[in-house]
C-alpha positions, 0 to 999 in steps of 0.5 A: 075281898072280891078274889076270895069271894069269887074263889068260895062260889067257884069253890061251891059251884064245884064241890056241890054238884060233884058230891051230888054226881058222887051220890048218884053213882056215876064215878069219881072221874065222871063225876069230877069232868061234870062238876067242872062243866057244870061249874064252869057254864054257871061261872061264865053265865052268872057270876061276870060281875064277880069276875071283873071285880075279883080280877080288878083287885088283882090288878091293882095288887100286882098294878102297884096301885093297892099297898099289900103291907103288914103292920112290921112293915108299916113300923119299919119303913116309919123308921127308915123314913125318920132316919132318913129325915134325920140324915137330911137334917144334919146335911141341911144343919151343916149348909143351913135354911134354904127354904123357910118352907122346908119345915122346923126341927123342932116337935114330932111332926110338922103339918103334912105329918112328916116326922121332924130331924129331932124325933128322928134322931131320938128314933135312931138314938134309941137303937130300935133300927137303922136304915138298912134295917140291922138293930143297933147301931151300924152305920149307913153314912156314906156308903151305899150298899154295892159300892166298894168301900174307899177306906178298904182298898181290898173290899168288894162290892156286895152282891 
């Protein structure tokens, strides 16, 4: 919200005065070069705090410290992280408990919040996407993306 505010005075700071220059008679172009004078020996002398907070909140966009998602991303990588849980589930079912605090399969989520195995296998069993993100049901189990397929002796990696 900083970069957008500091953007629309930027933005007054300029066009105020160059229609006023404009009015005045001075020409497009002169009038242009002293609006943006003009605008520039406020922005420096005024507006510093307005500045630093606009270039902190670009910072920590492009920083990795503040999460720019939309909502269909937040959807989707809840259910990426469900079927993942749910993957591991089944490899955890296969070899047993290790831990007693690994959490139980059963109810929707467990106390940190996490989705448990069983609401993830109903996510996935219901179609609405796997991990890879296709709708439907293609399979993602022991295969990485970008690695030939052993079962397919001709296949190529994808690139």
């Amino acid at each position: 919200m900083a970069s957008l505010k500091y953007f629309l005075i930027r933005t007054v700071l300029f066009v105020v005065p160059f229609a006023v220059f404009m009015v005045i008679g001075i020409g497009a172009i002169l009038s242009a070069i002293f609006a943006v004078i003009f605008a520039f020996a406020v922005n420096f002398l005024f507006l510093n705090r307005q500045r630093n907070a606009a270039a902190g909140e670009v910072r920590d966009v492009f920083s990795g410290r503040k999460e720019v998602r939309t909502k269909q991303e937040l959807n989707d990588a809840e259910v990426e992280d469900a079927f993942d849980d749910a993957q591991r589930g089944q490899a955890g079912d296969a070899q047993g408990p290790t831990d007693a605090s690994a959490g139980s399969t059963s109810g929707e989520r467990t106390a940190s919040g996490e989705r448990t195995a069983a609401s993830a296998e109903r996510i996935v069993a219901s179609g609405e996407r796997t991990a890879n993100g296709a709708d439907g049901g293609e399979s993602v189990e022991g295969h990485v993306s970008g690695e030939p397929n052993d079962a397919d002796p001709g296949s190529s990696p994808k690139l």
